[in-house]
C-alpha positions as CSV (number, residue, x, y, z in Angstrom):
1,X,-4.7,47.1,36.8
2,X,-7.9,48.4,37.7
3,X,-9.2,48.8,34.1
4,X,-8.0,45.1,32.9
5,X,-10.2,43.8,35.6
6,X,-13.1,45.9,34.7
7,X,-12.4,45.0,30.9
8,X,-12.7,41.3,31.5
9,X,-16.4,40.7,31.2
10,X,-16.0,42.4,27.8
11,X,-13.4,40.3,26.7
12,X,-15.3,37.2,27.8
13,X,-18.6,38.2,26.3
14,X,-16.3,38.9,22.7
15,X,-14.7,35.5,23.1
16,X,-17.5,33.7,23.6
17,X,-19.1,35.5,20.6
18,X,-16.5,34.8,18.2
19,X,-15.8,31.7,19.4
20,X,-19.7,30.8,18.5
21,X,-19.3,32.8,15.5
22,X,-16.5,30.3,13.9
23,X,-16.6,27.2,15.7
24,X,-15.1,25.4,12.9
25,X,-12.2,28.0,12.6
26,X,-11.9,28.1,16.7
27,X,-12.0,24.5,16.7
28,X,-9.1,24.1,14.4
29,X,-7.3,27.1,16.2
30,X,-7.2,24.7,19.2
31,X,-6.1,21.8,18.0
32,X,-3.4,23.2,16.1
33,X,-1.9,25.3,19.1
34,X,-2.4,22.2,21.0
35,X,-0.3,20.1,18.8
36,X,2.0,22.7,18.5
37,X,2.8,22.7,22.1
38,X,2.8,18.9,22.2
39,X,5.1,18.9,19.4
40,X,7.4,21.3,21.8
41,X,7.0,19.0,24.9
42,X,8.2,16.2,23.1
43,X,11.5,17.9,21.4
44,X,12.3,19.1,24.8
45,X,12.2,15.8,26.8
46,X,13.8,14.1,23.9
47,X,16.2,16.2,24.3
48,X,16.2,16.2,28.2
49,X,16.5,12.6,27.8
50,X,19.2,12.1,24.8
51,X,21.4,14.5,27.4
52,X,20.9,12.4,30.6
53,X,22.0,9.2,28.0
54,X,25.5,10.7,26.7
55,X,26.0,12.1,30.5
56,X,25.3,8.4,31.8
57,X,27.5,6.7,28.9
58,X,30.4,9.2,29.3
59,X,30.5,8.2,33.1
60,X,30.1,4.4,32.4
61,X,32.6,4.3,29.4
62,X,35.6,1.6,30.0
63,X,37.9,-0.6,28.3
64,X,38.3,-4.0,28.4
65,X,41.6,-5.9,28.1
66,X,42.2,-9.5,28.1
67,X,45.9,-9.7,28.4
68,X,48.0,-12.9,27.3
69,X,49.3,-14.8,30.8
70,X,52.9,-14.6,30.1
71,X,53.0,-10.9,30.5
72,X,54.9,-8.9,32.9
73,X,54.1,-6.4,35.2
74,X,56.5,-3.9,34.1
75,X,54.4,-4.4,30.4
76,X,50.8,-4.2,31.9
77,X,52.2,-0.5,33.8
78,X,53.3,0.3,30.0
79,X,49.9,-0.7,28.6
80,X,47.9,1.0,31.0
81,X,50.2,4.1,30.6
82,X,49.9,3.8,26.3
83,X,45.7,3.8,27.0
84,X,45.7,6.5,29.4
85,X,47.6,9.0,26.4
């Protein structure tokens, strides 16, 4: 631990001297690894938020049934019974 903290001027001064060295290559370096991890941000709270949206249809999924007036009640228990399989 002791040499990584005593190696971290050096590193700075090297990364500062490459970085000036190729600004234009840095530059792109940057924005790539920037849109790369935007890119990844945006596939995972797409797909955060396409799970939230099946969870949230699956628990508000229902039938509707209009059933004719002249039915019985003995029918509707059979319907309801046929729909729940």
């Amino acid at each position: 631990m002791k040499s990584a903290l005593y190696n971290t001027g050096y590193f700075l001064k090297e990364a500062s001297r490459i970085i000036g060295l190729n600004r234009l290559s840095s530059v792109f370096s940057f924005i790539s690894t920037v849109l790369i991890l935007f890119i990844l941000a945006m596939v995972v709270t797409c797909w955060s938020v396409s799970n939230l949206l099946v969870e949230t249809i699956q628990h508000e999924a229902e039938i509707s049934v209009y059933l004719d007036g002249s039915i019985g009640t003995g029918q509707v228990t059979g319907l309801v019974e046929t729909i729940r399989g």
